[in-house]
C-alpha positions, 0 to 999 in steps of 0.5 A: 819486774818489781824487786821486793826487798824483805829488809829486817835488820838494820845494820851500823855503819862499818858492820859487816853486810852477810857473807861478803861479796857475791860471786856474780858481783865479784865477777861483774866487779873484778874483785875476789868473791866473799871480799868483805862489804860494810854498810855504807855511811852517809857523806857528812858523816864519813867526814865527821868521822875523820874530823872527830875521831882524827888521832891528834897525838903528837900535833900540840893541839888542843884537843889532843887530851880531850876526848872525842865527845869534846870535839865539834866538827864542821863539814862542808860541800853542797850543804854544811853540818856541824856533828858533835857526839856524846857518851849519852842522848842530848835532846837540843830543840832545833838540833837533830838527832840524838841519833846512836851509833850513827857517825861513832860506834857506841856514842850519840851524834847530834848535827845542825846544819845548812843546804846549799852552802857550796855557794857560798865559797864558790871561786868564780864570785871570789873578788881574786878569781881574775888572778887565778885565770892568770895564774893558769888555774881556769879550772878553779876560776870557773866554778859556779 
């Protein structure tokens, strides 16, 4: 059968998704029903997240004074992208976005970035990874 989804309202990651979790689902689940669900956010951007809205007080870091606005964060796994946000729309050519609300309630994200940069750090071609087989670490070494 064909599944029609009559989507109208567009959600901010976090937010709340209806009434919580259905109690087919919960029951498919093993989770209590109406437990609450969030709308989801994209990888990279749960990661900037972290990166960027990181509480750094009492670490003697740079940025531990600076607002968020000021920091810059650099994700990495299959592809890398560099996320920034603003209090105001940023419009860079070459850059994507602004996009609001998308990584940080209430600020505009801007990010740049590159696919397929996994390789790039890939252990196997590491120069050192024959010392890794010896130190019993194969599971590292054989990365590709």
């Amino acid at each position: 059968g064909t599944v029609v989804f009559n989507l109208q309202l567009v959600l901010s990651p976090g937010e709340a998704v209806g009434k919580g979790l259905t109690p087919d689902a919960a029951r498919e689940l093993g989770l209590p029903a109406g437990i609450a669900v969030a709308a989801s956010l994209i990888d990279a951007h749960a990661g900037g997240l972290g990166v960027i809205g990181a509480d750094v007080k009492g670490h003697n870091l740079p940025c531990e004074n600076q607002p968020i606005t000021s920091r810059v964060a650099m994700i990495c796994g299959t592809s890398s992208c560099h996320m920034g946000v603003s209090e105001t729309p940023i419009f860079v050519p070459g850059v994507w976005g602004p996009y609001f609300s998308a990584m940080v309630p209430g600020l505009w994200l801007n990010e740049g970035g590159q696919s397929a940069t996994g390789k790039l750090v890939s252990v196997w071609r590491h120069r050192q990874a024959p010392r890794l087989l010896l130190c019993g670490m194969p599971s590292l070494a054989i990365q590709t």
